[in-house]
N, C-alpha and C positions, 0 to 999 in steps of 0.2 A: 353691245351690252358690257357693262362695266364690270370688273373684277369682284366677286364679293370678298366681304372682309372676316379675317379668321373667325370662327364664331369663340375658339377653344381661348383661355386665358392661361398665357403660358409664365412659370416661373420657376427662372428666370426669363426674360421676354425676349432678348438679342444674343446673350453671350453664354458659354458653355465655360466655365474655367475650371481648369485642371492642374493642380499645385503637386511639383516633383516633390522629391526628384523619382524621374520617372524610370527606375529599373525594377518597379512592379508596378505592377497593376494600379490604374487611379480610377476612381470613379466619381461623376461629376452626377446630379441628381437634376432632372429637368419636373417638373410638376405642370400636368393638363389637366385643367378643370373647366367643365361643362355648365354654363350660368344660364344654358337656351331651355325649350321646355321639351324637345326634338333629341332623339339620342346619335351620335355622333361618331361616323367611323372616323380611325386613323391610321396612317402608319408613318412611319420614322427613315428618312433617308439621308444618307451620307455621302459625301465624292469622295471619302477613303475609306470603305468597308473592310478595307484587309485591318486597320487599324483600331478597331473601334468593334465592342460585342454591346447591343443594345438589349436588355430585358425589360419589359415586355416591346417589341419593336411594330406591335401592331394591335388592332382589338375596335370594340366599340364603352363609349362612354354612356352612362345613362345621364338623363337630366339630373342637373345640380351634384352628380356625382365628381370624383376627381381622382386618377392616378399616377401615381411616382413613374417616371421611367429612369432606369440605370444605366448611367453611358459609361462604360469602362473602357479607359485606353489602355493598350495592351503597352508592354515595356520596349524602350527605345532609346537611343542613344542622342541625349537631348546637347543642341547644340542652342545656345542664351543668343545668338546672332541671327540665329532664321524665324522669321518670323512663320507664325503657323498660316497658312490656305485653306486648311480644314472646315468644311462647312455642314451643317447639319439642315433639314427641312422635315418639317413636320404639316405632311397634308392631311385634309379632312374632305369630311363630306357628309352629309347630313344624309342618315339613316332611316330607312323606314323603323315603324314601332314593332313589326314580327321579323326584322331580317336576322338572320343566322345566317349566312353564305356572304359572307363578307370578301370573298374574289370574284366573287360574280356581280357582287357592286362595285368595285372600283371597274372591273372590265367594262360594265355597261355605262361608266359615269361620263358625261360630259366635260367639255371643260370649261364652261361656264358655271358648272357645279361645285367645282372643285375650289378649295381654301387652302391656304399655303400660309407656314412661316417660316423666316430662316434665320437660323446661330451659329455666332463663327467662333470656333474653338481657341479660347487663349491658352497660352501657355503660363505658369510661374513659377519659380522657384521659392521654398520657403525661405523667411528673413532667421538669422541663427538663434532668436528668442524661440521661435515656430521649433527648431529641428532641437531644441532642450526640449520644449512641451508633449513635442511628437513623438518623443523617440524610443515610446515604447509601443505605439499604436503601430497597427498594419492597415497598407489598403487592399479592399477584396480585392481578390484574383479571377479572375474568367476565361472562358474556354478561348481560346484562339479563333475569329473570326474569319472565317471558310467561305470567301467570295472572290471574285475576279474584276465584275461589272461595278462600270461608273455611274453615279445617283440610281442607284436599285436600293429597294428595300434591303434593311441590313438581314445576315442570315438569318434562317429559320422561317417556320409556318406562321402563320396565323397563331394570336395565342390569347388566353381572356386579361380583358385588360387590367389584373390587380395581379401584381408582384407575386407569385407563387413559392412562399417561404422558403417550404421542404425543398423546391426544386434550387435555390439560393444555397442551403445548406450543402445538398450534395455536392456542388460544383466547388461551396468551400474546399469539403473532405476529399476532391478526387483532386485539388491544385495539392492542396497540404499532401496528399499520399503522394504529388508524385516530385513535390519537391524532396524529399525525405531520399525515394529511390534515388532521384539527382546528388544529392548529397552522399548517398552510401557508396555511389558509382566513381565521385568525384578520389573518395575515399581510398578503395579499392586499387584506382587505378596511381594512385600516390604508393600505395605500399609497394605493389607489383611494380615502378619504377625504382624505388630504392634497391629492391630486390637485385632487380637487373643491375644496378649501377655499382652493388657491392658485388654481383658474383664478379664484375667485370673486374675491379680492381683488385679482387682476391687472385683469380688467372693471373694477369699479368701480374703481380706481385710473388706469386711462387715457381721455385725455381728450383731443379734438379741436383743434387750433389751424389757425388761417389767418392765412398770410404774403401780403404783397403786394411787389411788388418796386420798385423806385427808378422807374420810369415810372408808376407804378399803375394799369398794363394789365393786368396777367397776376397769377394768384393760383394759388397750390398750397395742397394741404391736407395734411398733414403729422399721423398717428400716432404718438403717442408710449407 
């Protein structure tokens, strides 16, 4: 029996691009929409999960519905010579119309049931028109992605498949609070070096003298 074909209509359909420079967070936007009449599970796989925090990375579609998924690479030390490996798959599988246990469908699914696509993540640097335009804009930031395993679903549970705002927001406010700590720390530990660097040169800069006085009875010693 022959492979079925993705039902989901994916956009973009091959390539994930990601435009640096990459010493925060990028996020590249994939869009799954559902044109069958059958609602549609899915989830989101990667061969480099340490790199990559997907929201939402799993869920079901309903008919003629359609949702954003947010692929954020995490920051890296981007070298213009290596090309990226990185690849992403987005399998499916046609859902019954009451299911809610959406791990105990894929457990029980066949693999003659199963639909696949796959995107290979480019990399690009903006042209210097881009980093005038850009350069007041930020890209979201996202939590660090907590995994070990090759092509596993990216972290986290099951989640409903429309972007969950608030949960968006938070993640904004708890990167910004703890860049902020990074920064005060960064700060801190700047002073406390100078600190050190002038007590050291004040030491060894001061040095002992002894006076005597006009009878050459009595002697003081004297700090400078």
């Amino acid at each position: 029996m022959s492979k079925l074909e993705q039902v989901l209509i994916l956009d973009p359909p091959t390539d994930l691009r990601f435009r640096g420079p990459f010493t925060d967070v990028v996020t590249a936007n994939l869009k799954l929409k559902n044109p069958s009449e059958r609602k549609v599970c899915f989830k989101v796989k990667t061969t480099a999960p340490r790199r990559y925090c997907v929201r939402p990375n799993s869920g079901i579609i309903d008919p003629g519905a359609a949702v954003i998924i947010s692929v954020m690479l995490q920051p890296f030390e981007y070298d213009p010579n290596e090309k990226s490996k990185h690849k992403f798959m987005v399998q499916t599988i046609f859902a019954p119309a009451a299911a809610t246990d959406t791990e105990a469908l894929w457990k029980d699914a066949k693999p003659d049931d199963l639909m696949d696509s796959k995107l290979r993540c480019v990399f690009e640097l903006p042209s210097e028109n881009d980093k005038v335009n850009d350069a007041d804009s930020a890209s979201k930031p996202a939590a660090v992605l907590n995994s070990s395993k090759l092509d596993v679903p990216v972290a986290g549970k099951a989640v409903s498949a429309a972007l969950d705002d608030s949960e968006m927001k938070k993640i904004l406010e708890e990167c910004r609070r703890l860049q902020t700590e990074a920064s005060k720390l960064n700060e801190e530990n700047r002073q406390l070096r100078n600190v050190l660097i002038k007590t050291h040169v004040f030491v060894r800069s001061s040095v002992w003298t002894l006076s005597t006085d006009k009878r050459g009875s009595s002697h003081t010693v004297e700090f400078i």
